[in-house]
C-alpha positions in Angstrom: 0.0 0.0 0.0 1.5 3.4 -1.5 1.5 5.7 2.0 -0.5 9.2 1.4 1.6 11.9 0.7 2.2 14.8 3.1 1.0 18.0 2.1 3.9 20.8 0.5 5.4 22.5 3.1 4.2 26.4 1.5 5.4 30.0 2.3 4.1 33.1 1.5 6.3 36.0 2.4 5.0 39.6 2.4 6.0 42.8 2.8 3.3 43.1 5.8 -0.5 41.8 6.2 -1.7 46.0 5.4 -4.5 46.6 3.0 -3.2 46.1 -0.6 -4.5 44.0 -3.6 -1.2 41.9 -3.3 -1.7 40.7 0.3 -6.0 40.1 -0.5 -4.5 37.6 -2.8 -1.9 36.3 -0.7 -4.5 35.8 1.9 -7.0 34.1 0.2 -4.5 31.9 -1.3 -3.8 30.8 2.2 -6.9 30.0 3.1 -8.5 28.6 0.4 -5.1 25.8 -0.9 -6.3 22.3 -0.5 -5.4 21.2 2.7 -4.4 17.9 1.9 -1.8 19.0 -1.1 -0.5 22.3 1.3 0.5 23.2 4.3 0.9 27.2 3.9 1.9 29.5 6.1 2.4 33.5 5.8 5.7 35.1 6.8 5.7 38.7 6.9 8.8 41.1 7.0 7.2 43.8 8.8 4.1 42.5 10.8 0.8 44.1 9.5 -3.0 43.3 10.7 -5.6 44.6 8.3 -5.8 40.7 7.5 -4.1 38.8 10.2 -7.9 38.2 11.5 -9.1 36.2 8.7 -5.6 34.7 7.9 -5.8 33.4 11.7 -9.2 32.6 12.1 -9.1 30.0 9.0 -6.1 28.4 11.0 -2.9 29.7 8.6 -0.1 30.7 10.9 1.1 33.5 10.6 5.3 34.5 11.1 5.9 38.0 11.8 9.9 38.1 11.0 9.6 41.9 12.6 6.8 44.2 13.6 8.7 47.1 12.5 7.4 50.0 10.9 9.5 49.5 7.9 11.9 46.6 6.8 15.8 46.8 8.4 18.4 45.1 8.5 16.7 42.5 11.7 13.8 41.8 9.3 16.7 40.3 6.3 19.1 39.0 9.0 15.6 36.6 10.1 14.7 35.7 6.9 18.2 34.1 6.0 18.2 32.7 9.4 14.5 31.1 9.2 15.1 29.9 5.3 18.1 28.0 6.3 16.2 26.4 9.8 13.0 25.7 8.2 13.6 25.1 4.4 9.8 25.2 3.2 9.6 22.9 0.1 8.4 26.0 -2.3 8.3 29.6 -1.0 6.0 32.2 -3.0 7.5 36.0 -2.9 5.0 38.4 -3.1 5.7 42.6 -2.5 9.0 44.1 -3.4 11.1 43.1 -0.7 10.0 39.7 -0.7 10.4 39.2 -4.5 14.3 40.6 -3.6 16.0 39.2 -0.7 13.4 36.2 -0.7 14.4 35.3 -4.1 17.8 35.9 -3.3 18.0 33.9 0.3 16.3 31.0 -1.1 17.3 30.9 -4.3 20.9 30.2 -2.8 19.9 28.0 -0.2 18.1 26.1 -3.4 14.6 26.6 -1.8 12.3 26.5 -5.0 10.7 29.8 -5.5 7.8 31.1 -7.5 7.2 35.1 -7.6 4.8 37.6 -8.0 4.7 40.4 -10.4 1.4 42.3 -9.5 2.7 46.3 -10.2 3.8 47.4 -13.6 7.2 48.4 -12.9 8.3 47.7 -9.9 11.7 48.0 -8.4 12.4 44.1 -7.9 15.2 43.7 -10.2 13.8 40.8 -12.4 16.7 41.7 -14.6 19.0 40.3 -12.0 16.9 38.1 -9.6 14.5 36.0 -12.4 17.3 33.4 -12.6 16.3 32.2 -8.7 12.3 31.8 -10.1 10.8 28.6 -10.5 7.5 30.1 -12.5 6.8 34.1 -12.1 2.8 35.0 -12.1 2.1 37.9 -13.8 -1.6 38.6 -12.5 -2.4 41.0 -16.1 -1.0 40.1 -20.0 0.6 43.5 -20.4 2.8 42.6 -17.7 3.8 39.4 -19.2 4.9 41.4 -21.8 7.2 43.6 -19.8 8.4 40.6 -18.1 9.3 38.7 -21.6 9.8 41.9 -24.3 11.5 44.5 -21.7 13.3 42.3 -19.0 14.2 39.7 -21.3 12.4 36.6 -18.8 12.2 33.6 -21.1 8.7 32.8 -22.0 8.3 29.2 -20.2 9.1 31.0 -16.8 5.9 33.1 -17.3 2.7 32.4 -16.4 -0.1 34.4 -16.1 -3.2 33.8 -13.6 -5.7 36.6 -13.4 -7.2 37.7 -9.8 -10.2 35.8 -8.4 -13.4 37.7 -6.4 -15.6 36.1 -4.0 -18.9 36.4 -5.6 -20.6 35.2 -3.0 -18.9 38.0 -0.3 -19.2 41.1 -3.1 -23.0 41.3 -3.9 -24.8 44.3 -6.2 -26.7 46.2 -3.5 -30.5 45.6 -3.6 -32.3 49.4 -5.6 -31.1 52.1 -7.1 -28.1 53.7 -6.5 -28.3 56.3 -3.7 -28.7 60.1 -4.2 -26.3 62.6 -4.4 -23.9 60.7 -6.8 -20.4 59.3 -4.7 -17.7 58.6 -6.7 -15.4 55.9 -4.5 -11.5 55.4 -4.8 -10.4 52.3 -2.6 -6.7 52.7 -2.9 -3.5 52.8 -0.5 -2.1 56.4 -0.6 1.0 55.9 -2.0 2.4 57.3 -5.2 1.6 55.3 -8.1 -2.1 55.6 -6.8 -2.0 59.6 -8.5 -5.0 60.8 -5.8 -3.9 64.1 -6.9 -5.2 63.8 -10.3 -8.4 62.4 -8.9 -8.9 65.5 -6.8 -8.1 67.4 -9.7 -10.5 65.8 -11.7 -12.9 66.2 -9.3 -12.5 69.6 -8.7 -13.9 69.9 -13.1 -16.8 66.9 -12.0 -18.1 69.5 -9.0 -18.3 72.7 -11.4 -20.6 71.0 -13.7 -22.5 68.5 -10.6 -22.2 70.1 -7.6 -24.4 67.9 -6.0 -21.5 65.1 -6.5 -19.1 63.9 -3.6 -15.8 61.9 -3.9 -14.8 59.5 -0.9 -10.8 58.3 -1.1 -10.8 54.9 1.5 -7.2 53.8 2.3 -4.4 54.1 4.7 -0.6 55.2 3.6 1.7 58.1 3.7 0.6 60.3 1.0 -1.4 63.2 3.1 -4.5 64.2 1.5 -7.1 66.8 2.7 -11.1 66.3 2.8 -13.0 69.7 2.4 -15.1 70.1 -0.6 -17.6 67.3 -1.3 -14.1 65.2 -0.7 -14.3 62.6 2.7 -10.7 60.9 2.7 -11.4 57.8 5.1 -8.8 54.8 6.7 -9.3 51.4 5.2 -11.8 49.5 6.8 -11.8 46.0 7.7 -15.0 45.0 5.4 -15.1 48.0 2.3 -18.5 46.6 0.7 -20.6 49.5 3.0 -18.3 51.7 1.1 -19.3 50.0 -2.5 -23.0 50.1 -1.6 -23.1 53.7 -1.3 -21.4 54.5 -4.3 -22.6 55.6 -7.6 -19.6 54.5 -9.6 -15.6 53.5 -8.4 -12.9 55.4 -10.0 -8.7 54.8 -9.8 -6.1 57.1 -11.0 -3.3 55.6 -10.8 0.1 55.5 -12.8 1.4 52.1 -12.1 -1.1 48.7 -12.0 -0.6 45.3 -11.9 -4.4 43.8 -11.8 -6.1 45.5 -9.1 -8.6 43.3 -7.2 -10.7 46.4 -6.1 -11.7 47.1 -9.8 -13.0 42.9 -9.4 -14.7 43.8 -6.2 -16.1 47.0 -7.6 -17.7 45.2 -10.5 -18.8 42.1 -8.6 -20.4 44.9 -6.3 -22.5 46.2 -9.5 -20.5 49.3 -9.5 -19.8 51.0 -13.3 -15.8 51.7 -13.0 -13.8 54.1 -14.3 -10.1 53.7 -14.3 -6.7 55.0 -16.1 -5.0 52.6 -18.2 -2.2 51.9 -16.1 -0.7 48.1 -16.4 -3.4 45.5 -16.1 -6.3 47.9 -15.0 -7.5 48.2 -18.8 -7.8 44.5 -18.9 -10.5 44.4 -16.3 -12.6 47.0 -17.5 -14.5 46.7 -21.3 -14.4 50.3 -22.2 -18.4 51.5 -23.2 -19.2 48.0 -21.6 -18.4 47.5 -18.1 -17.4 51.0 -17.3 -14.7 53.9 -19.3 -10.7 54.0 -19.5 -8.6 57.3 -19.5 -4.8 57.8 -20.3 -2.8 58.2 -16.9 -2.4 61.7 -15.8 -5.0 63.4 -17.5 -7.7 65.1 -15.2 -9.7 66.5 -17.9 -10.3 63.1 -19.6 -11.1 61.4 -16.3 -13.4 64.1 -15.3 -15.3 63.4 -18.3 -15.6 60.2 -17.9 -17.1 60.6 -14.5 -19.8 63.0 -15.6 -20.8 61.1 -18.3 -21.5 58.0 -15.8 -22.8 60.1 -13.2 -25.2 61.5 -15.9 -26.8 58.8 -17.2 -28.1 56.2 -14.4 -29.5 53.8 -16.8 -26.3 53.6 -18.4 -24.0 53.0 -15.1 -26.6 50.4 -14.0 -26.1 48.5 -17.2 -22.8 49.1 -16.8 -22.8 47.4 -13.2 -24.7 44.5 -14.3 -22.6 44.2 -17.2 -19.1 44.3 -14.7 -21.0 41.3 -12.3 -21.6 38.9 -14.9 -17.8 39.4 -16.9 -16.6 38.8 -13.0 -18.7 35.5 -12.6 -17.3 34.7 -15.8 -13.7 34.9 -16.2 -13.0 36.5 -12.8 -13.9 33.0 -10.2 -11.8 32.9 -6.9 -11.9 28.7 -7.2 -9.9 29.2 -11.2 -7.4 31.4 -9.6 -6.6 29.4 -6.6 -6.3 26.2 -8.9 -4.1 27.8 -11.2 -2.0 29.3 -8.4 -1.8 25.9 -6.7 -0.9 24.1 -9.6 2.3 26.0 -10.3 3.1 26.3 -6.7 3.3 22.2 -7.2 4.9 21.6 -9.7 7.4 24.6 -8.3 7.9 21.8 -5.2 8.3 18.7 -8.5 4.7 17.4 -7.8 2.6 16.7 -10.3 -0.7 15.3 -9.7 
């Protein structure tokens, strides 16, 4: 009799467990792997607990390397040190820092890894550090592209597996959309996010619809006032209150991978209009599920607001039109299969 094998031995590292698209993925990954093929835990650099509550509650442990503010020399110096004691079977960088000195520790110590590459251009060195990767997911086709055409990653090391969205957890909210309009950003404050040029373009939507208001929910270090129609709020544990009150959900920013709020946006019913930065295009069917403007360019965004804010029975086809491409191509089940097959055959299963 052939004795049952044990389950992969699985790591995720992180930057930290903070609100961000990367680290929703990370942790629904955890919980939802097939028990009996993976043992995962998440190791975090820096601590974080936006998520830790779910990631705990369904069991995953979770390894806080430091529960510094930002990554030092103590958090690096632990990784090495826990890589070489523990030696998971695959580990799965996710975040910059992870995708650096994780690659780099492991891939020395001849830990198989498998990497993420969620943001456009981020500063990971894939140049230099793509030799330690197993497989690196790409979460968007454009940035496969980057990957293979400007980084010069061979082609077999790429694989791309697009975000998933619990259907069941986002729901369209029950009526019309509430009165006066609320356009809703859900997005860290960092740089790449360009809240500036959303205020800006606000600043055009309010001349022509005074009536409208603009709510920016996130946490990060980018300080931005509220005044104005504008509420700028901290991330919340559970953001679908937020997507039920809104009229349509907007991003501005400059650099994308994927970003699994536009998902949750349209699994919510919400119309969505986002720049065309990285992956975000892919998600939204332009004059279908919502509208697309270049990066940068208040005026266009503004527009594009107005012209959804203006036109209910368009926005609401729009919505309805965003839930059923998510329920299509946009399943949480396809992405956690597809993640845990690579994450497999990273560790030389194949079953």
């Amino acid at each position: 009799m052939t004795a049952a094998r044990q389950p992969i031995r699985l790591v995720l590292l992180v930057e930290d467990l903070d609100f961000g698209g990367t680290q929703r993925y990370a942790s629904y990954l955890a919980r939802h792997l097939d028990r009996e093929r993976f043992e995962a835990a998440i190791w975090t650099l820096r601590g974080g607990d936006d998520f830790r509550p779910t990631v705990a509650a369904a069991g995953v442990p979770i390894v806080d390397l430091t529960r510094a503010k930002k990554v030092g020399p103590t958090a690096i110096a632990r990784l090495a040190l826990r890589l070489l004691v523990d030696r998971p079977q695959v580990i799965y960088t996710l975040t910059v820092l992870p995708n650096i000195w994780g690659r780099a520790f492991a891939g020395l110590l001849g830990v198989p890894v498998v990497s993420g590459y969620r943001n456009y251009m981020p500063a990971q060195h894939e140049w230099l550090l793509a030799r330690f990767s197993k497989k690196i997911v790409a979460n968007a086709e454009r940035l496969r592209g980057v990957l293979t055409d400007r980084l010069g990653v061979p082609a077999d090391k790429v694989e791309v597996v697009a975000n998933g969205v619990d259907i069941g957890h986002f729901q369209p909210r029950a009526g019309a959309a509430p009165q006066p309009p609320l356009v809703l950003c859900v997005a860290r404050r960092v740089g790449r996010k360009d809240l500036p040029t959303l205020l800006a373009a606000f600043r055009i939507v309010r001349e022509r619809r005074p009536d409208a208001r603009l709510r920016i929910v996130g946490n990060g270090p980018v300080d931005l006032a509220g005044g104005d129609g504008v509420e700028v709020l901290p991330a919340p544990g559970d953001i679908r209150p937020h997507l039920a009150e809104a009229t349509v959900f907007a991003l501005s920013s400059v650099d994308e991978g994927a970003p699994n709020v536009i998902l949750e946006a349209m699994a919510a019913g919400l119309p969505v209009v986002t720049t065309e930065a990285g992956g975000a295009g892919e998600l939204v069917v332009p004059g279908v599920t919502g509208l697309t403007v270049a990066q940068g360019d208040a005026v266009a965004l503004a527009e594009a607001l107005i012209a959804v804010i203006g036109d209910p029975e368009r926005a609401a086809a729009m919505g309805a039109a965003g839930r059923a491409r998510v329920e299509t191509d946009f399943s949480l089940a396809a992405m956690v299969a597809a993640s845990g097959r690579i994450l497999a055959e990273a560790a030389g299963r194949r079953e």
